[in-house]
N, C-alpha and C positions, 0 to 999 in steps of 0.2 A: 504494500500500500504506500510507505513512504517514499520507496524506490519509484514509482508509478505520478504521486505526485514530484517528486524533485525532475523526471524526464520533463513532465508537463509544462514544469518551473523554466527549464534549461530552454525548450521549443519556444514557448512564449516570449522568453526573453530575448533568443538569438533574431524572431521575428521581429521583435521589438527596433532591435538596435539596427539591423539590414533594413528599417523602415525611415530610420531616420538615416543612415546613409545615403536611401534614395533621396530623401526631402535635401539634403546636403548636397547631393550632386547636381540635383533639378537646380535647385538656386544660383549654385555654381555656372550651370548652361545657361541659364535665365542672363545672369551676370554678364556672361562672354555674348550670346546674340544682341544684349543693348548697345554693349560698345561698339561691335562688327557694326548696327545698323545707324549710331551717331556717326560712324567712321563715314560708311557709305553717304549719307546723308550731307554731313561735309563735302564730300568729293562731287555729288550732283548739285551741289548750293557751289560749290568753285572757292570755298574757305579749304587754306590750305593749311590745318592742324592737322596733324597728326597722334595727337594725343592718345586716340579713343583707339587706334590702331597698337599703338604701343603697349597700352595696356592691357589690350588682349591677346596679344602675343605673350603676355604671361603668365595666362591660363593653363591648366592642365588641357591635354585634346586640343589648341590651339590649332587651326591650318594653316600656320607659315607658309606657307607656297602661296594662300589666294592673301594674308595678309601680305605679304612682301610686293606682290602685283598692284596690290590697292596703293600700297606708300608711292610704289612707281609711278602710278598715276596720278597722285599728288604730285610728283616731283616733276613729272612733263607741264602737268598744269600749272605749277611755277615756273615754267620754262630752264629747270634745273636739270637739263638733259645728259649729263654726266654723273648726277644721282640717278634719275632714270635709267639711265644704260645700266647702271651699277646693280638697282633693286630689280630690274627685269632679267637681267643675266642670272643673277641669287633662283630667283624664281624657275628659271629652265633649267636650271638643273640641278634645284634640288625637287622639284615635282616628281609625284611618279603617276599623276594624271598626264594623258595626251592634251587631253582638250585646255588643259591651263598652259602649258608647256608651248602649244601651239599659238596660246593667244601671247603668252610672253616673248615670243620669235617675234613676230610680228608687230607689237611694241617698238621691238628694238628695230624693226626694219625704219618703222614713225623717227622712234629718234636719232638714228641716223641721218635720216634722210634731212630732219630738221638743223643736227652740227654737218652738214655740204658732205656728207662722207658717201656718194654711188656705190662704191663696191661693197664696203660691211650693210649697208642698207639692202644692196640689192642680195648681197650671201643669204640676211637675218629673213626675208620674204623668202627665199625659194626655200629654207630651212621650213618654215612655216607649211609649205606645200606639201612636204617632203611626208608631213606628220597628216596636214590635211589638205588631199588635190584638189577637194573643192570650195576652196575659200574665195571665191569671188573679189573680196577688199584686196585679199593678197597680191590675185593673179593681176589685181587692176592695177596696184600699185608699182610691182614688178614692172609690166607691162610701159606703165609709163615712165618707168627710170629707164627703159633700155631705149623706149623712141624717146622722149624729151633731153637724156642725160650719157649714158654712155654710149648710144651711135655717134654722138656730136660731141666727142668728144672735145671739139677743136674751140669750143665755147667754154675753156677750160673746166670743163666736166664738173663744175657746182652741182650738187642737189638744189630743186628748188622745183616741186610737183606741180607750186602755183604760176609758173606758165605753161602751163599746160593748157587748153581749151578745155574748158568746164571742172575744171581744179573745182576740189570740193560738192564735188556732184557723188555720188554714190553709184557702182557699175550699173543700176536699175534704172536709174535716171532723177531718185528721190534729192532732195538736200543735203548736205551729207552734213559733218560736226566740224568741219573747220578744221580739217587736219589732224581732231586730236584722236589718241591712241585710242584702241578698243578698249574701252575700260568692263566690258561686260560679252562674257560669249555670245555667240550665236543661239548656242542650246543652255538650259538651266543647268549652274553649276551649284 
């Protein structure tokens, strides 16, 4: 009998305590999706803190790979395109998603192309293909560094997309964002 209740004792309480570790972890995710979505929020208002990113990068479970992309696209957004390159490159390789990896290729094609650089711009776009062939921005982009920038060479081979005829249009014909980087996949990440 006494053996019978102490088991009772022992279950109820190990339930007890795995109940409040979940209330403990829930609040802990709760915690880390406010900051992720102040962070993001930030980045579509064009305020460039960083704060709410950093913070949660100090999470347990944290995703460094899509944080480090977000900081990246604050830093293009300040026109800090050598912190960009920096947080976008972190990003490719240390992901072990494709579709983040591909969209951080890609970035770095944006900010290349932004510090005059045709050939690491044009490398970081076809890198970008390589993971996915059918990126439309990519091939578009590609595309126009090889006719606007390195066939013509003899225009000393600057980057610069915006003379191009309809700069800033998107391959569909939509308005595009003004040059700046993908800050958000194609599909839900």
């Amino acid at each position: 009998m006494m053996r019978k209740r102490w088991a009772k004792g022992v279950t109820y309480g190990g339930i007890f305590i795995i109940g409040i570790a979940c209330l403990l972890f829930a609040y802990h995710q709760h915690r880390y999706v406010h900051l992720i979505r102040s962070g993001n929020q930030a980045l579509s208002e064009k305020r460039l803190d960083t704060q709410d990113y950093d913070q949660a990068g100090n999470y347990w479970l944290a995703r460094r790979d899509i944080l480090t992309a977000n900081q990246g696209m604050l830093a293009y957004t300040a026109s800090n395109y050598t912190r960009a390159a920096e947080l976008f490159r972190q990003t490719s390789q240390h992901t072990a998603r494709p579709e983040i990896e591909e969209q951080a290729l890609y970035n770095l094609g944006r900010v290349f192309v932004e510090l005059k650089d045709a050939e690491r711009a044009a490398h970081f776009f076809k890198a970008a293909l390589r993971i996915d062939p059918d990126d439309r921005e990519a091939k578009y982009n590609l595309e126009r560094l090889y006719h606007f920038v390195l066939v013509k060479k003899g225009n000393s081979g600057e980057v610069s997309l915006e003379q191009a005829p309809g700069a800033g249009d998107n391959p569909d014909g939509s308005k595009g964002n003004e040059g700046q980087g993908r800050s958000r996949p194609k599909s839900g990440i």
